[in-house]
MARBA-3410 file (N, C-alpha, C, O; in Angstrom, 1 decimal):
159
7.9,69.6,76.2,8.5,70.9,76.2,9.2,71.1,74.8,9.6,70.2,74.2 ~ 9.3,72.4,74.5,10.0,72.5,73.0,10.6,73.3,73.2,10.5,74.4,73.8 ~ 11.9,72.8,72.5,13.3,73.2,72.3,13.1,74.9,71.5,12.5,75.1,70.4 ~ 13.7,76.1,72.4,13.7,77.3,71.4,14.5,77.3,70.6,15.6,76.8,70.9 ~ 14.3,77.7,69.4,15.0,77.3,67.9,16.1,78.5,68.1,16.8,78.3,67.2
16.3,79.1,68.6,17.5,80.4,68.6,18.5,79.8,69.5,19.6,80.3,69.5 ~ 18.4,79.1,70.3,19.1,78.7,71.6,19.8,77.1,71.1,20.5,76.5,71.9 ~ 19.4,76.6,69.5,19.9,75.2,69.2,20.8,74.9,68.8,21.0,73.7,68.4 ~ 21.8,76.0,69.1,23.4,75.9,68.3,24.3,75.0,69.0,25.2,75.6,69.6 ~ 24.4,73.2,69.1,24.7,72.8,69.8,26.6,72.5,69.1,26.8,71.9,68.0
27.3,73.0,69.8,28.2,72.6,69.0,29.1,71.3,69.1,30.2,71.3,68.6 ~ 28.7,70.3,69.7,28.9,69.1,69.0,30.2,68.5,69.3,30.8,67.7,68.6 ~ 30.7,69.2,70.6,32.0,68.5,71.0,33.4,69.3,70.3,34.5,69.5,70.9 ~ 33.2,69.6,69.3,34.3,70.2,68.2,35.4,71.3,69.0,36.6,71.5,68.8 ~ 34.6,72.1,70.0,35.1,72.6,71.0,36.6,72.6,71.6,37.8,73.1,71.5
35.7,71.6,72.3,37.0,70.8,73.0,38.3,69.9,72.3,39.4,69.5,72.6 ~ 37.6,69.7,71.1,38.8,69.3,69.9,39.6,70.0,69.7,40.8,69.8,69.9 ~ 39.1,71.0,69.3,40.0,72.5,69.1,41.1,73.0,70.1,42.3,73.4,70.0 ~ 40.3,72.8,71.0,41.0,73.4,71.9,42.5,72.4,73.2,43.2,72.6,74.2 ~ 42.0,71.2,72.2,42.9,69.9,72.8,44.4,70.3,71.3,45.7,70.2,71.4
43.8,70.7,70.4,44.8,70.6,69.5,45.6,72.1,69.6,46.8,72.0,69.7 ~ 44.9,73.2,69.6,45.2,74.0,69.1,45.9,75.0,70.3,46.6,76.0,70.1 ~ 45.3,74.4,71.8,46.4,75.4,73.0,47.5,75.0,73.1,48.3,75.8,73.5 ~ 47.9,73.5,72.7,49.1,72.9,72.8,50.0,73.0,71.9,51.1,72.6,72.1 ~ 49.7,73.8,70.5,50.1,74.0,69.6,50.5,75.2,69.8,51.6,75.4,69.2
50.3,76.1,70.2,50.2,77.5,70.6,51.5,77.6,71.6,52.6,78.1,71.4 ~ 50.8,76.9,73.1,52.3,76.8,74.2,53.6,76.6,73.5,54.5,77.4,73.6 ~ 53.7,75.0,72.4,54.9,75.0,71.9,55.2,76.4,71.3,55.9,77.1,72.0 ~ 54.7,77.0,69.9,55.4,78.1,69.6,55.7,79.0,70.2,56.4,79.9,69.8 ~ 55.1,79.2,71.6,55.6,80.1,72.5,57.0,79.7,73.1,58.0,80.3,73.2
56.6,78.5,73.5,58.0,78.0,74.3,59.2,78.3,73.2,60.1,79.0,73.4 ~ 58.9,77.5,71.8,60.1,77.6,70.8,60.3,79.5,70.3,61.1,79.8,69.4 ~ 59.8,80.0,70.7,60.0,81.8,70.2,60.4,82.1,71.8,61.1,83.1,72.1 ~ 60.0,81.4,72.8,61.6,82.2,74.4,62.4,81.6,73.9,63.4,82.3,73.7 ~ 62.4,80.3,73.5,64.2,79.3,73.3,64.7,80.5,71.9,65.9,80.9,71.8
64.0,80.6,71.1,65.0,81.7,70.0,65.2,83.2,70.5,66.2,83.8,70.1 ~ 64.5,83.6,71.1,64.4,85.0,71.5,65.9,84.7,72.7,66.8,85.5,72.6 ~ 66.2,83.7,73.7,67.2,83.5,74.6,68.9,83.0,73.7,70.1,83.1,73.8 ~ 68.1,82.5,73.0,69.4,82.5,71.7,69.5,83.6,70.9,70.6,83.8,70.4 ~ 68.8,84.3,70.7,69.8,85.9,69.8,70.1,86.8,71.0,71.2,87.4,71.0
69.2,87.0,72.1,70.4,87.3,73.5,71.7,87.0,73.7,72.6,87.9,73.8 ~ 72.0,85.8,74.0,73.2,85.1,74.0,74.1,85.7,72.4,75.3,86.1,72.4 ~ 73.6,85.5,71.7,74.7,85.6,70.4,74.7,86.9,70.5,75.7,87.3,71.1 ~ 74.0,87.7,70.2,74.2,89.5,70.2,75.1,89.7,71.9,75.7,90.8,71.9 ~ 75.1,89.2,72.7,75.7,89.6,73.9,77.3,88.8,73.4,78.2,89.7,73.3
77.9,87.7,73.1,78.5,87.4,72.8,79.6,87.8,71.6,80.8,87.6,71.6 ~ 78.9,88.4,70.6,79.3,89.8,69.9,79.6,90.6,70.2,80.8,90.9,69.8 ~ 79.2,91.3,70.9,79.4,92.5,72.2,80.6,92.2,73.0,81.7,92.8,72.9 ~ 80.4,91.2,73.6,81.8,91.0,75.1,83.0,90.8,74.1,84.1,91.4,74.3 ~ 82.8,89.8,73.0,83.9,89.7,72.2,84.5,91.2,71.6,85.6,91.7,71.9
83.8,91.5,70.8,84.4,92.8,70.8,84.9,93.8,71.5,85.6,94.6,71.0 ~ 84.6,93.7,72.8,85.2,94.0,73.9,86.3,94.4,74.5,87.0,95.3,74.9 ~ 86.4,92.4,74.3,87.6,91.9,74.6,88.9,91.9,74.0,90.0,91.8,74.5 ~ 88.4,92.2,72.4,89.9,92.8,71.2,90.0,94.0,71.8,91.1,94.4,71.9 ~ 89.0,94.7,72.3,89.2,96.0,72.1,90.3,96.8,73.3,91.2,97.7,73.4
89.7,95.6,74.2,90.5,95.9,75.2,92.2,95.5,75.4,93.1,96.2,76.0 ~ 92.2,94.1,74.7,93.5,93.8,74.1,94.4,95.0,73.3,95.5,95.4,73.7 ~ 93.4,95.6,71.9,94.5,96.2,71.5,94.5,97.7,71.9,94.5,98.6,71.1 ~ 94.2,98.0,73.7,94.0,99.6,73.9,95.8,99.5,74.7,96.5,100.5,75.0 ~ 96.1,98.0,74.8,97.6,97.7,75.8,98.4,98.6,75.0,98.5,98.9,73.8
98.9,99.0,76.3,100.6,99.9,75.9,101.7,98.6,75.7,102.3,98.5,74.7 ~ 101.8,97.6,77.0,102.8,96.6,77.2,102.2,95.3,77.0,101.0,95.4,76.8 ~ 102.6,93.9,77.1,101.9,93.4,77.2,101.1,92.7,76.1,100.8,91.6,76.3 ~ 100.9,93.3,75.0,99.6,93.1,74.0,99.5,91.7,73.6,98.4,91.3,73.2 ~ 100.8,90.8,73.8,100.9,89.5,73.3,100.2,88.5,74.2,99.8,87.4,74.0
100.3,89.4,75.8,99.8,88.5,76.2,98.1,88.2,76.4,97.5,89.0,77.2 ~ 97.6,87.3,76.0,96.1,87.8,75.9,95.4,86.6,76.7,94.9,85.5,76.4 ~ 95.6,87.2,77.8,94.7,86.8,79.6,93.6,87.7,79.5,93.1,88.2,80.4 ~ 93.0,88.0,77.9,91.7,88.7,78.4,90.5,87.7,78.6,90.8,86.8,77.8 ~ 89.6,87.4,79.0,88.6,86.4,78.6,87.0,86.7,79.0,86.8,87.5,79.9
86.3,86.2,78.4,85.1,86.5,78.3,84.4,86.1,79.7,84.8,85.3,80.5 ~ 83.3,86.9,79.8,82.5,87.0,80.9,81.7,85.4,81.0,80.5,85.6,81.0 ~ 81.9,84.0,81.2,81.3,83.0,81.1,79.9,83.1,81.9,78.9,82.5,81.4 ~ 79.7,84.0,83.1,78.6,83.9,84.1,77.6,84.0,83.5,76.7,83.2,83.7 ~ 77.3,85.3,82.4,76.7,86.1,82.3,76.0,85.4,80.9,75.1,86.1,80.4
76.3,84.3,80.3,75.6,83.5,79.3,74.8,82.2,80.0,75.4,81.4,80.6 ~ 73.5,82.2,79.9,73.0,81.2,80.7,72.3,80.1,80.0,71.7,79.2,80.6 ~ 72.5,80.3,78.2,72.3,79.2,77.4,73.7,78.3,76.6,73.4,77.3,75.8 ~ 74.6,78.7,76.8,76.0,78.5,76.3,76.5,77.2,77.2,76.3,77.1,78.4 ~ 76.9,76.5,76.5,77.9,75.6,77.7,78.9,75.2,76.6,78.8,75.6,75.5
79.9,74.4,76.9,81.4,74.4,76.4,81.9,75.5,75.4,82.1,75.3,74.2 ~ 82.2,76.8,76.4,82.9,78.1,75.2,84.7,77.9,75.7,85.4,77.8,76.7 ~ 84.8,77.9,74.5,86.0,78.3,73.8,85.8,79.2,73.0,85.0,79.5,72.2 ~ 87.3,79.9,73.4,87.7,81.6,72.4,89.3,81.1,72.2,89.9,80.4,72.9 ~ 89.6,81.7,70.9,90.8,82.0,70.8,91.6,83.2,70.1,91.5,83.2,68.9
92.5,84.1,70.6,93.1,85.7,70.1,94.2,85.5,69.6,95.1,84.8,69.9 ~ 93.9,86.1,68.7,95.2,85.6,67.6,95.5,87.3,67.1,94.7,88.1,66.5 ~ 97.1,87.8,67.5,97.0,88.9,66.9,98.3,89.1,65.9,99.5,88.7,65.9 ~ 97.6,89.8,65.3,98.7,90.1,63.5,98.8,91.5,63.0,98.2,92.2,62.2 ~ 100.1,91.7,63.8,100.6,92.7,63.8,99.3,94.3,64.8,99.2,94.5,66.0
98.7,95.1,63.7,98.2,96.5,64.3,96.5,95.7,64.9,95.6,96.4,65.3 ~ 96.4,94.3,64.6,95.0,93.6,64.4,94.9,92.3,65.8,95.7,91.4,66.1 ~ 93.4,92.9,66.2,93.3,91.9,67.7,92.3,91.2,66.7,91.7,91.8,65.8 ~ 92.2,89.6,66.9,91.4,88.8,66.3,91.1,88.0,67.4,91.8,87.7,68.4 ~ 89.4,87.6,67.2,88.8,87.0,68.6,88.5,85.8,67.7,88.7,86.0,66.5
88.1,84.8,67.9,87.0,83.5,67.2,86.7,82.5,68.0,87.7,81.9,68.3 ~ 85.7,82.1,68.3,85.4,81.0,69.1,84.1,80.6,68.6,83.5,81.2,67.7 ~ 83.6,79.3,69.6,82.1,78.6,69.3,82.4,77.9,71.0,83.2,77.6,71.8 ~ 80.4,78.0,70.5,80.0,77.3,72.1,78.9,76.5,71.5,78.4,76.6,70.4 ~ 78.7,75.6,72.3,77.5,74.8,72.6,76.3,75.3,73.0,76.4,76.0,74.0
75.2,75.0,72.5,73.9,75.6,73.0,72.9,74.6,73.7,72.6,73.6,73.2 ~ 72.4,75.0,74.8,72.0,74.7,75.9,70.1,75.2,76.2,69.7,76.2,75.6 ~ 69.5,74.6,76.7,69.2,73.3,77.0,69.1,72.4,75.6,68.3,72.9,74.7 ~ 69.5,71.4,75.2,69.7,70.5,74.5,68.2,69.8,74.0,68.0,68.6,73.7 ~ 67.0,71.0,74.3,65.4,70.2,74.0,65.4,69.3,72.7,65.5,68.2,72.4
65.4,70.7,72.1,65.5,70.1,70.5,66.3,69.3,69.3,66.0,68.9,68.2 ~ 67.1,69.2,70.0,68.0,68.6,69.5,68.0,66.7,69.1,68.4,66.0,68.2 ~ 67.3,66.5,70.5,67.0,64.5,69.9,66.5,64.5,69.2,66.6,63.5,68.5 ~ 65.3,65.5,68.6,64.6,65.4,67.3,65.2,65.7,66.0,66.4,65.9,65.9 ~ 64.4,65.7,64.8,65.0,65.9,63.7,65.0,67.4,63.3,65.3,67.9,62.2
64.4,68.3,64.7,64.6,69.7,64.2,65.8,70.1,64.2,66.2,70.6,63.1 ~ 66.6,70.0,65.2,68.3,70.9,65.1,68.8,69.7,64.8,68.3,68.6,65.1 ~ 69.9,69.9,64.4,71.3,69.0,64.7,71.7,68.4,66.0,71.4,69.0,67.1 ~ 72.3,67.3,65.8,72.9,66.8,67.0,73.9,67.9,67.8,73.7,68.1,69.0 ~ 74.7,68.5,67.2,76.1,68.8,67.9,75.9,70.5,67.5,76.9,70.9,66.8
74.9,71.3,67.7,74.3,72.4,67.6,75.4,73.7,68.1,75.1,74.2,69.2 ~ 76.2,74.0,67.7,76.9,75.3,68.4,76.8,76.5,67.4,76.4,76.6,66.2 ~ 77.2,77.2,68.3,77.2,78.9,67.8,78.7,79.3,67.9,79.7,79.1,68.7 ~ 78.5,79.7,66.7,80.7,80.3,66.0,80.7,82.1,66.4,79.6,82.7,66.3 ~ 81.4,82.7,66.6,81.3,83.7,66.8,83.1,84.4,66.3,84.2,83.9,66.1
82.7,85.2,66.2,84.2,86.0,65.9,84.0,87.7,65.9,83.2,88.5,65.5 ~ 85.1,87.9,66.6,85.3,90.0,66.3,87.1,90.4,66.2,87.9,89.6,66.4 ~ 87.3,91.8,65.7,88.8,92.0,65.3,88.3,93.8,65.1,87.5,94.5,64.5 ~ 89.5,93.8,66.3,89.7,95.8,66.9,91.2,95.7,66.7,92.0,94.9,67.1 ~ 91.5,97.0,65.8,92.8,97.2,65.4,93.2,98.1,66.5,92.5,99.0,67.0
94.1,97.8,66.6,95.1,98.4,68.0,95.7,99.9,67.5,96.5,100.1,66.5 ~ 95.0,101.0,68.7,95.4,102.3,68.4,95.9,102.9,69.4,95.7,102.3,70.5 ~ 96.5,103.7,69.5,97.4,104.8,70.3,97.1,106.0,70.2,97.9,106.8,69.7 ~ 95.8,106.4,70.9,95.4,107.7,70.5,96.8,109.1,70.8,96.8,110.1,70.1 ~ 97.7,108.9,71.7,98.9,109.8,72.5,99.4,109.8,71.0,99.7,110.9,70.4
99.6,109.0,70.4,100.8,108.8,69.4,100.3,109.8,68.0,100.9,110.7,67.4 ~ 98.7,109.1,68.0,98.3,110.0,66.9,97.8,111.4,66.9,97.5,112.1,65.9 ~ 97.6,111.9,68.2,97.7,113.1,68.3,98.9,113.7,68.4,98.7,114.9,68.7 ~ 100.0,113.5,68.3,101.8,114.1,68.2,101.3,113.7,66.8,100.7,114.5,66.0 ~ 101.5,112.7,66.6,101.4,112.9,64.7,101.0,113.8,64.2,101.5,114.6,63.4
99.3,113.9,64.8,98.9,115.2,63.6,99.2,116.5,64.5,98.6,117.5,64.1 ~ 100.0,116.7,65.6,100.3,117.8,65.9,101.4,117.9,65.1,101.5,119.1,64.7 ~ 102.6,117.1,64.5,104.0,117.2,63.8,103.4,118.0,62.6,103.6,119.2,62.3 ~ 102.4,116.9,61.8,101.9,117.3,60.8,101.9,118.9,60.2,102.3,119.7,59.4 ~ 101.0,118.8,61.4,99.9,120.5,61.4,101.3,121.6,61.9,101.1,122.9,61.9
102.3,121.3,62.2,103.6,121.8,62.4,104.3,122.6,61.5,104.7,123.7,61.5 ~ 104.5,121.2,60.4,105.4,121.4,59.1,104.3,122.1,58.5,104.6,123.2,58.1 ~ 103.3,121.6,58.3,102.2,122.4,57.0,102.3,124.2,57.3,102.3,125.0,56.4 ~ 102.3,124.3,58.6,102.3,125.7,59.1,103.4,126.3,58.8,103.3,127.5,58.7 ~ 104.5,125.8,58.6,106.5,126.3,58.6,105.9,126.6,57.4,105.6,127.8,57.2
105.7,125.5,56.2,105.4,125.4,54.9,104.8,126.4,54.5,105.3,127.0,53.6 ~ 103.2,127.0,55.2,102.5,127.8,54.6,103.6,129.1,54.5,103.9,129.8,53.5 ~ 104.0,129.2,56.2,104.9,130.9,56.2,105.7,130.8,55.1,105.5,131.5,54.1 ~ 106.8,129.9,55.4,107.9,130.0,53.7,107.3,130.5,52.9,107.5,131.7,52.8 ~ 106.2,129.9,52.0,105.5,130.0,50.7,105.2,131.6,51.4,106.0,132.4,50.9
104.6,132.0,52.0,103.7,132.9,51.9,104.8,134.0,52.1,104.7,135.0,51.4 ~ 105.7,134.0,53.1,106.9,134.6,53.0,108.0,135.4,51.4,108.3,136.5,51.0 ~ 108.1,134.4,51.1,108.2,134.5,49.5,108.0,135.3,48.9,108.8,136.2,48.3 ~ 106.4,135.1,48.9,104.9,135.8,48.0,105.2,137.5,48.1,105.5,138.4,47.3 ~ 105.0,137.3,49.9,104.9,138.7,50.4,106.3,139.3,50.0,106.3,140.5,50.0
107.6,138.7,49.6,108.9,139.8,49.0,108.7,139.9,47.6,109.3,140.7,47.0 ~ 108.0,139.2,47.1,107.9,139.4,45.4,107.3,140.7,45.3,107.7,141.8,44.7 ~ 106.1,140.4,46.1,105.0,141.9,45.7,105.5,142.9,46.2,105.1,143.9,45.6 ~ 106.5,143.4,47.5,106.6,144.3,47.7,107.5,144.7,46.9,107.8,145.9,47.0
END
């Protein structure tokens, strides 16, 4: 019997080479782009709550020293050992902490570091919206007394 010459493309095993090297190579970069895509989650959410949490600090009327505010821990599901610390100076809430990053895959290797954490920091200046609206009502007060005087004046000259 004879082989049809269009039908002879035998390919020779290379196939399955390919595809021993190259799906597994593929899963990894997938697996390592969820592990980064779940780490800028965690950091942009961590940014977020932190800033939050000044914000919320410096919205206090009483109180402001005492800073029992704390971050949401539940709600980070790659994080483990967080520490924060609020430090405030004077009209200024300062947040700064670092955590540990979790699951620890990469790490026995020579891709990441051993002792891999994420630093984070935020700072909301403490305002009093009540206060600053009397302010610029005083303001807009005197400017107004001021304009009449002046314009008062004006109007006895010319007449």
């Amino acid at each position: 019997m004879k082989k049809n010459s269009q039908n002879s493309a035998d390919p020779g095993g290379y196939l399955t080479t390919e595809a021993a090297m190259i799906v597994p190579l593929i899963i990894i970069l997938y697996c390592i782009l969820i592990y980064l895509c779940f780490y800028q989650y965690d950091r942009c959410l961590l940014a977020q709550d932190s800033y939050l949490v000044c914000l919320e600090i410096s919205g206090r009327k009483e109180n402001r020293e005492q800073t029992h505010a704390a971050l949401n821990r539940a709600k980070y599901f790659m994080l483990s050992d967080l520490q924060e610390a609020v430090r405030i100076d004077g009209r200024q809430v300062n947040l700064e902490g670092n955590a540990g990053i979790l699951p620890q895959v990469f790490t026995e290797h020579s891709m990441m570091p051993e002792n891999w954490r994420m630093s984070f920091s935020a700072a909301a200046a403490a305002n009093d919206p009540p206060k600053d609206v009397r302010l610029y009502r005083r303001v807009r007060w005197i400017l107004k007394k001021g304009y009449e005087f002046l314009t008062k004046d004006e109007e006895k000259e010319n007449e």
